[in-house]
C-alpha atoms as an extended CHARMM CRD file, in Angstrom:
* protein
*
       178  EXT
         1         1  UNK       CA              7.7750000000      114.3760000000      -24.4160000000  PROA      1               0.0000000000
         2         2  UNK       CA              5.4050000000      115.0440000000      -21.8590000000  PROA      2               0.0000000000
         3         3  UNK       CA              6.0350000000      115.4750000000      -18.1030000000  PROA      3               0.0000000000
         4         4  UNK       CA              4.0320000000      112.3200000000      -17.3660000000  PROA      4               0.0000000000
         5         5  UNK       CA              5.1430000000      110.0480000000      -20.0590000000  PROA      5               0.0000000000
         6         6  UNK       CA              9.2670000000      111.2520000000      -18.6020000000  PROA      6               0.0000000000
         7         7  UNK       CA              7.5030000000      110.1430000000      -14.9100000000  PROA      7               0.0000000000
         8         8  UNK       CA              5.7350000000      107.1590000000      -16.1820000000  PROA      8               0.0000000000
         9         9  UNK       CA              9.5940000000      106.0710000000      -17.8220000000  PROA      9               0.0000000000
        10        10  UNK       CA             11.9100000000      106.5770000000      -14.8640000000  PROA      10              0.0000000000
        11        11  UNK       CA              9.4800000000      105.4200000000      -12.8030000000  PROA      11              0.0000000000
        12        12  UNK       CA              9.6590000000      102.0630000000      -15.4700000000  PROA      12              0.0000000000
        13        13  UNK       CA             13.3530000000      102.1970000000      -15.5600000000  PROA      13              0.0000000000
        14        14  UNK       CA             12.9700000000      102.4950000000      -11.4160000000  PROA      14              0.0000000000
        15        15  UNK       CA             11.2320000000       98.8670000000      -11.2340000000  PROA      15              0.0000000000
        16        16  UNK       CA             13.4230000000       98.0350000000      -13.6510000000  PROA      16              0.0000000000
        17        17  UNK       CA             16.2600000000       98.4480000000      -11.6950000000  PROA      17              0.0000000000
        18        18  UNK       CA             14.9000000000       96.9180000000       -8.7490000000  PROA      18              0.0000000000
        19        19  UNK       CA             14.0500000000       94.0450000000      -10.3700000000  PROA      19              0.0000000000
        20        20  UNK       CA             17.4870000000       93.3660000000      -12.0270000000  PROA      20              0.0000000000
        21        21  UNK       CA             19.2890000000       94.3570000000       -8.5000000000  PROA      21              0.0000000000
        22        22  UNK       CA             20.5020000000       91.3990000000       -7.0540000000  PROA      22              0.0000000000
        23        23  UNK       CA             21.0410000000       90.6010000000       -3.5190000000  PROA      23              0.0000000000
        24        24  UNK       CA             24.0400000000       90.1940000000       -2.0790000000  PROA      24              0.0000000000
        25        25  UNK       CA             25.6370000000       86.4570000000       -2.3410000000  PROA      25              0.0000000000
        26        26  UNK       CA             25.1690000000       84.9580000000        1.4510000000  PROA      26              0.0000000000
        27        27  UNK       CA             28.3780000000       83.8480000000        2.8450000000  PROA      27              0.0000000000
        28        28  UNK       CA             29.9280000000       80.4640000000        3.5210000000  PROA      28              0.0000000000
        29        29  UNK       CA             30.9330000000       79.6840000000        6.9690000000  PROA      29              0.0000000000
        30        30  UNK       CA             31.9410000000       76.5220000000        8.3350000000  PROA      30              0.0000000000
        31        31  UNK       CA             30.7230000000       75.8700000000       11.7350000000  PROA      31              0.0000000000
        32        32  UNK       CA             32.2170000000       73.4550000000       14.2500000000  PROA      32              0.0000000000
        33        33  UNK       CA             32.1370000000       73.1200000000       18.0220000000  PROA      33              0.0000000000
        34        34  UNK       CA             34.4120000000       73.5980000000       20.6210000000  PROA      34              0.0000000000
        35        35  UNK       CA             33.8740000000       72.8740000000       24.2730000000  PROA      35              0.0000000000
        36        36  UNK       CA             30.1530000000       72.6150000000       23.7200000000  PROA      36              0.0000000000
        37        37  UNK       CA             29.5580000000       75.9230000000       21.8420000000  PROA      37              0.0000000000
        38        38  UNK       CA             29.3380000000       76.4530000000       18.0940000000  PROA      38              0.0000000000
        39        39  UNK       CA             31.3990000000       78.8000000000       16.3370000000  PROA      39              0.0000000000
        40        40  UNK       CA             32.3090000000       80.0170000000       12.4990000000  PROA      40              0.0000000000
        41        41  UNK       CA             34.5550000000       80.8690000000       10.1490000000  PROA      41              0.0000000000
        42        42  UNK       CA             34.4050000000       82.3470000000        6.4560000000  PROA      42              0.0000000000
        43        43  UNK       CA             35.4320000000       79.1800000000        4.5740000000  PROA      43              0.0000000000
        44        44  UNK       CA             37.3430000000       81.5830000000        1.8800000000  PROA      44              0.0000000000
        45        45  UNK       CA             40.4320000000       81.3550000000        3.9610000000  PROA      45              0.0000000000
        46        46  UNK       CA             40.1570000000       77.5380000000        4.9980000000  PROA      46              0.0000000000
        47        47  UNK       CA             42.4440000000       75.3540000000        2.8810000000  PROA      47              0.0000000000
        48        48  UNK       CA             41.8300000000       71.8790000000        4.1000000000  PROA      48              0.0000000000
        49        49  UNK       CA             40.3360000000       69.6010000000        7.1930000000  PROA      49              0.0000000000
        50        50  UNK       CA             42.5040000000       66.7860000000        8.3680000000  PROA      50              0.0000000000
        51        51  UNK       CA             42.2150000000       64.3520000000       10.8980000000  PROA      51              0.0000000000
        52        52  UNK       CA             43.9110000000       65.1200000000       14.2210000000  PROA      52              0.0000000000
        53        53  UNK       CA             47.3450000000       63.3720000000       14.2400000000  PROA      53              0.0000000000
        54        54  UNK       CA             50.6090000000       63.4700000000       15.8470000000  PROA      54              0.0000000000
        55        55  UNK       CA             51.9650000000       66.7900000000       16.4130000000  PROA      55              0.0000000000
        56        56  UNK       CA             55.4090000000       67.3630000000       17.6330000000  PROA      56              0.0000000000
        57        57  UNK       CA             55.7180000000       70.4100000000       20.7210000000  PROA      57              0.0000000000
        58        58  UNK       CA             57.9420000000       73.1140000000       20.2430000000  PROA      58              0.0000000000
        59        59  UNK       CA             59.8990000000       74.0300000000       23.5250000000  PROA      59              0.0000000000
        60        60  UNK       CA             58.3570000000       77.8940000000       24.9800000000  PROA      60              0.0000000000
        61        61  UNK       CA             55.7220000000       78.5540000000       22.8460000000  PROA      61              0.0000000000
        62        62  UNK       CA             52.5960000000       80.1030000000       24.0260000000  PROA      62              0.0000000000
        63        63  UNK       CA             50.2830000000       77.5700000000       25.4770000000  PROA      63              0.0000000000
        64        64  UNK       CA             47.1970000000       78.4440000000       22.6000000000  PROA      64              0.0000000000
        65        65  UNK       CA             50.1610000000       76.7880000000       20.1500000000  PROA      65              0.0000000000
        66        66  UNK       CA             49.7240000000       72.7700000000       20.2130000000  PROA      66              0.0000000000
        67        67  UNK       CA             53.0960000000       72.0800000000       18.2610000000  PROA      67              0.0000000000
        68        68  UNK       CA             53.6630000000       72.0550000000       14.5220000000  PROA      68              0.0000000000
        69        69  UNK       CA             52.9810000000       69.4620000000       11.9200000000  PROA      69              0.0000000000
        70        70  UNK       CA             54.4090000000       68.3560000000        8.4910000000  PROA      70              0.0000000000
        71        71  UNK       CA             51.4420000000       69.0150000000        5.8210000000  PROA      71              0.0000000000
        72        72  UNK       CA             52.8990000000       67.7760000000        2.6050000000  PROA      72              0.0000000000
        73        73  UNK       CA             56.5860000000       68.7930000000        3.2300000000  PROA      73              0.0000000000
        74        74  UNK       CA             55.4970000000       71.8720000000        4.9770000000  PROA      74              0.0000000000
        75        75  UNK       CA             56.1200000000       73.0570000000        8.4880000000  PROA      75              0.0000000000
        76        76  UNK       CA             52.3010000000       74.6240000000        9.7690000000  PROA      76              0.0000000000
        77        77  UNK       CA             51.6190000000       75.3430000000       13.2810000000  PROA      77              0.0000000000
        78        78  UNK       CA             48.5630000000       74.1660000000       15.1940000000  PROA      78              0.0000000000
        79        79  UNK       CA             46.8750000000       76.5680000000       17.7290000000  PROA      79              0.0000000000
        80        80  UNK       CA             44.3650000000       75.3600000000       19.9520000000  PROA      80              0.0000000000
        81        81  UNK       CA             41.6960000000       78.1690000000       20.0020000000  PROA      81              0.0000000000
        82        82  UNK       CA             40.4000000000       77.0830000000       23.4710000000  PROA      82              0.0000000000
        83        83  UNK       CA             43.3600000000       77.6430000000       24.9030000000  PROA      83              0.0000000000
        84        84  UNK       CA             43.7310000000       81.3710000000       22.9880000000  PROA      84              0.0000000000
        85        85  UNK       CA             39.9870000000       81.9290000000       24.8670000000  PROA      85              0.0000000000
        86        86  UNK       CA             41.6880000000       81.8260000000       28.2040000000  PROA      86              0.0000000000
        87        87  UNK       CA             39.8650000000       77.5250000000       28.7700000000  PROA      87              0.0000000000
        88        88  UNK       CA             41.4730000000       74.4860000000       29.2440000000  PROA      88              0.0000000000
        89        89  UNK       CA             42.2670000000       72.6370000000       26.1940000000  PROA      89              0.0000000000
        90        90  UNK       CA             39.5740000000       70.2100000000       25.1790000000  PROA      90              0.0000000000
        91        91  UNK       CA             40.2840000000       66.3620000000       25.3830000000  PROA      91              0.0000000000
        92        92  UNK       CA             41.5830000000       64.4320000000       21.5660000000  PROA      92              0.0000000000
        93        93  UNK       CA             38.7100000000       62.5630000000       20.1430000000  PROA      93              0.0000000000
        94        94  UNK       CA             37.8020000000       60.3640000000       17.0710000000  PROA      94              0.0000000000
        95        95  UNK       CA             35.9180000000       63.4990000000       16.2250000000  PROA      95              0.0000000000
        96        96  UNK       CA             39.0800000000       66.3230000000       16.6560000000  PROA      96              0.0000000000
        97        97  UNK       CA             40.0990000000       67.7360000000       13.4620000000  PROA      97              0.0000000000
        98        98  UNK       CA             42.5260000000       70.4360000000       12.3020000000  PROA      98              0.0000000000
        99        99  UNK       CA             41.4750000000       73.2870000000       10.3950000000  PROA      99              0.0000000000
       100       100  UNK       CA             44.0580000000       74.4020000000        7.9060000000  PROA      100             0.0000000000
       101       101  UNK       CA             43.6230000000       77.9820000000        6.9920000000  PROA      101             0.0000000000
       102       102  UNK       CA             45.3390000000       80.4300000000        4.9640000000  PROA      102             0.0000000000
       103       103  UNK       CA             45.4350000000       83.9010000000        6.3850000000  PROA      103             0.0000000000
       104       104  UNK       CA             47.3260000000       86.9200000000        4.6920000000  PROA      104             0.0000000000
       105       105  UNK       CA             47.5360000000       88.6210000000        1.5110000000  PROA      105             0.0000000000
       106       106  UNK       CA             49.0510000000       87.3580000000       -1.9550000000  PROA      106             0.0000000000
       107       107  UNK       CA             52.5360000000       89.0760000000       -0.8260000000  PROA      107             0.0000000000
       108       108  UNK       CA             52.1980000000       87.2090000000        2.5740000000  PROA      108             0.0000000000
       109       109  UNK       CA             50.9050000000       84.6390000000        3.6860000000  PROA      109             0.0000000000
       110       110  UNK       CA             50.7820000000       81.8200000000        6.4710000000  PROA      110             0.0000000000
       111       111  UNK       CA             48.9840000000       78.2510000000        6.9740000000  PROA      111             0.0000000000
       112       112  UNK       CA             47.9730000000       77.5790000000       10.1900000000  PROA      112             0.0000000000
       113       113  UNK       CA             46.3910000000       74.6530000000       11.8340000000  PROA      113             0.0000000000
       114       114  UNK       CA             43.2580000000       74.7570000000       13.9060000000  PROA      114             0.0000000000
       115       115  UNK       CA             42.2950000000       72.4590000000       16.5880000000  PROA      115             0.0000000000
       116       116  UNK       CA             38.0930000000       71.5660000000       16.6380000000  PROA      116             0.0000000000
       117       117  UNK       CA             36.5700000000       69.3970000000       18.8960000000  PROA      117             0.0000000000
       118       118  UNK       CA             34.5520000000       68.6920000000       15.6690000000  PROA      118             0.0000000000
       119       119  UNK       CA             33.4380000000       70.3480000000       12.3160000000  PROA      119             0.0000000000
       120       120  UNK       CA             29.7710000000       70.7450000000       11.5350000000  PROA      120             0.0000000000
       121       121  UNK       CA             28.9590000000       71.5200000000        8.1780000000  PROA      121             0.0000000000
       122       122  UNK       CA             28.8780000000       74.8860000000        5.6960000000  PROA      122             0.0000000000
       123       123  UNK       CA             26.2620000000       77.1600000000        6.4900000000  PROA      123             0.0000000000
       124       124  UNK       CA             25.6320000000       79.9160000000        4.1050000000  PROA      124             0.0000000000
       125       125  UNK       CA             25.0180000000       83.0850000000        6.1030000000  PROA      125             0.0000000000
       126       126  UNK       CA             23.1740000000       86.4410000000        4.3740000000  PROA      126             0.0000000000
       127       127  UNK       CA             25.4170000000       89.0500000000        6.0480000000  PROA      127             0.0000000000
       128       128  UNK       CA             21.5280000000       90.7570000000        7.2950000000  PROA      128             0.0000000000
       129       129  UNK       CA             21.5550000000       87.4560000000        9.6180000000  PROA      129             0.0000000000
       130       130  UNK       CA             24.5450000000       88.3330000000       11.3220000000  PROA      130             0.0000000000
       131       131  UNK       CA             24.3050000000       89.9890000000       14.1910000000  PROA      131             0.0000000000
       132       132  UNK       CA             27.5080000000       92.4790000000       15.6860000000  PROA      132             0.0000000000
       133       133  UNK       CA             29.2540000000       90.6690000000       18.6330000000  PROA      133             0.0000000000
       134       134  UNK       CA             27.6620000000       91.7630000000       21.8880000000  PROA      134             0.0000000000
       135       135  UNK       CA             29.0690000000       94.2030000000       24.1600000000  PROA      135             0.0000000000
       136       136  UNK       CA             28.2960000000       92.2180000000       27.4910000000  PROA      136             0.0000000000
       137       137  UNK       CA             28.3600000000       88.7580000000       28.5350000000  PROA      137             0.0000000000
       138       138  UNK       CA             30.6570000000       87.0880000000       25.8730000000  PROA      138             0.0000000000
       139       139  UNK       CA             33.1400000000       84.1140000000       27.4710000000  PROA      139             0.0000000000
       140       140  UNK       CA             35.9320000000       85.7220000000       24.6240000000  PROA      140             0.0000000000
       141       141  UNK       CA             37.3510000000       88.6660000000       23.8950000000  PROA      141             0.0000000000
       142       142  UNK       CA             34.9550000000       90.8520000000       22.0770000000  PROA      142             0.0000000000
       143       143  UNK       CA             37.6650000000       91.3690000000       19.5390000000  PROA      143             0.0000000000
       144       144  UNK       CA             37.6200000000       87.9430000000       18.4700000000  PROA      144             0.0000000000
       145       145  UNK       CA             34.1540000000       88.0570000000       17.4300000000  PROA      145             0.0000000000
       146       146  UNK       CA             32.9680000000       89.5580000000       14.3370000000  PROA      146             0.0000000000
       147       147  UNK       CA             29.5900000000       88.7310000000       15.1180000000  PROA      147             0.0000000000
       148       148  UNK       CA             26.7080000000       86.2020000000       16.2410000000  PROA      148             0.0000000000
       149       149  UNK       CA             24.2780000000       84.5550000000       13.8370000000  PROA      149             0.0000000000
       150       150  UNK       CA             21.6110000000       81.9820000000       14.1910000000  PROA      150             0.0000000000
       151       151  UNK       CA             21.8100000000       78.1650000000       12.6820000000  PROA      151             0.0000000000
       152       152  UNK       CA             18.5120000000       76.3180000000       13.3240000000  PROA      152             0.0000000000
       153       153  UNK       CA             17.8490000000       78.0690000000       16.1770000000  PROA      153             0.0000000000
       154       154  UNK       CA             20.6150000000       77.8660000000       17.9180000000  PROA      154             0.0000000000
       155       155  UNK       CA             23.8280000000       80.6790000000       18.1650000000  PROA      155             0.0000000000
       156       156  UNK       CA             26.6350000000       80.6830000000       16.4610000000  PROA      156             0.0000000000
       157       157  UNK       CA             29.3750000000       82.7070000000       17.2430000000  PROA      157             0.0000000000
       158       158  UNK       CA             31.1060000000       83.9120000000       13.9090000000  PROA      158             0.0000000000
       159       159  UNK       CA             35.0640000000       84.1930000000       14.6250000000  PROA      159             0.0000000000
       160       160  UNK       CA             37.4320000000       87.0150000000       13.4170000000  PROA      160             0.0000000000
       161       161  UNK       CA             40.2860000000       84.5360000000       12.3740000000  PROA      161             0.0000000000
       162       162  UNK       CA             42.5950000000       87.5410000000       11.8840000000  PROA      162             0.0000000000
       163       163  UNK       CA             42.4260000000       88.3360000000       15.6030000000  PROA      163             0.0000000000
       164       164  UNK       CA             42.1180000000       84.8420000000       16.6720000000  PROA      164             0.0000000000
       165       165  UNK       CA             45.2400000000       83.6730000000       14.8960000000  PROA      165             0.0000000000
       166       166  UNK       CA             47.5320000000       86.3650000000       15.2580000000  PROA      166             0.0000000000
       167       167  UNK       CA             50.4200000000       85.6910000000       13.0900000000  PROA      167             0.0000000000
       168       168  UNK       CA             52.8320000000       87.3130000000       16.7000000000  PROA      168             0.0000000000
       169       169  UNK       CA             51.9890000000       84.2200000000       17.7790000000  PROA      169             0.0000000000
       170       170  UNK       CA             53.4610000000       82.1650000000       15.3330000000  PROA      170             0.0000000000
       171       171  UNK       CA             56.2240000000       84.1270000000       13.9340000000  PROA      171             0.0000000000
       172       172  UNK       CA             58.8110000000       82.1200000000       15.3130000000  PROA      172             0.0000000000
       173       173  UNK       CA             57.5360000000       79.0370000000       13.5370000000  PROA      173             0.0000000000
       174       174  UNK       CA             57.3500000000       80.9540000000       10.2710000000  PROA      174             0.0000000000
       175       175  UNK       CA             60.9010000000       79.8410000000        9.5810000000  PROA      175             0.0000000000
       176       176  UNK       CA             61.1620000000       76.2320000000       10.6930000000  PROA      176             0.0000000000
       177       177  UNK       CA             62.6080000000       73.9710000000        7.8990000000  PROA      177             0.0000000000
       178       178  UNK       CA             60.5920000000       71.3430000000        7.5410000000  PROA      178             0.0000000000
């Protein structure tokens, strides 16, 4: 075979290939507001949304943690993320919601409750639209962001949940019977 046709082939087998690679999937977030400002989180560890309801306080717990509530015969603990960011907690409306999510691994893991001020919708994200957290500027901890992406013009700031909801923080409620 000649030098050109073996050029002319792999070059074939080149467009080939680019034409079969596919991009990557974008990712589902679900976006929701608190105090005014939008934020994310990968929906692969959210379980459920349920409408704010009674919670019941346990005594010297940090002030992000709300209380604890009975989801199905389970003990889950709510954290208020406003109050993790260092803000006042934001007032109970027909529009609060609790984020269940599941963080962990299949050898461990815990439900936790999320207060929102409200939920927004899922927003697939390409992972080239977000951008990394800034290094100035940011009303949070830079470690709680994984990054910043745009929804319909407007910025969204895409949560690290595993540094948001440290499971320290909830370790005493682990054990609660229900």
């Amino acid at each position: 075979m000649s030098t050109a046709a073996l050029q002319s082939r792999t070059t074939g087998a080149n467009k080939m290939a680019t034409l079969v690679a596919v991009p990557p999937e974008p990712l589902q977030y679900l976006t929701f507001m608190l105090g005014g400002e939008a934020f994310a989180i990968g929906i692969l560890c959210i379980k459920e949304i349920i409408e704010y309801g009674h919670l019941t306080e346990v005594p010297m717990m940090p002030a992000s943690v709300r209380g604890v509530i009975n989801l199905r015969g389970a003990v889950v603990p709510v954290m208020d993320p406003r109050a993790r960011f260092g803000r006042p907690a934001s007032a109970v409306t027909k529009r609060t919601c609790i984020v269940i999510v599941e963080l962990g691994d299949a050898a461990e893991s815990h439900v936790i409750g999320v207060v929102v001020d409200a939920v927004n919708e899922v927003v697939d994200l390409p992972a080239a639209d977000i951008e990394p957290p800034p290094s100035f500027g940011a009303a949070i901890r830079s470690d709680f962001v994984s990054g910043m992406a745009k929804v319909r013009g407007k910025f969204v700031i895409v949560l690290d949940v595993a540094s948001v909801l440290t499971i320290e923080d909830f370790s005493t409620l682990v054990d609660l019977p229900a």
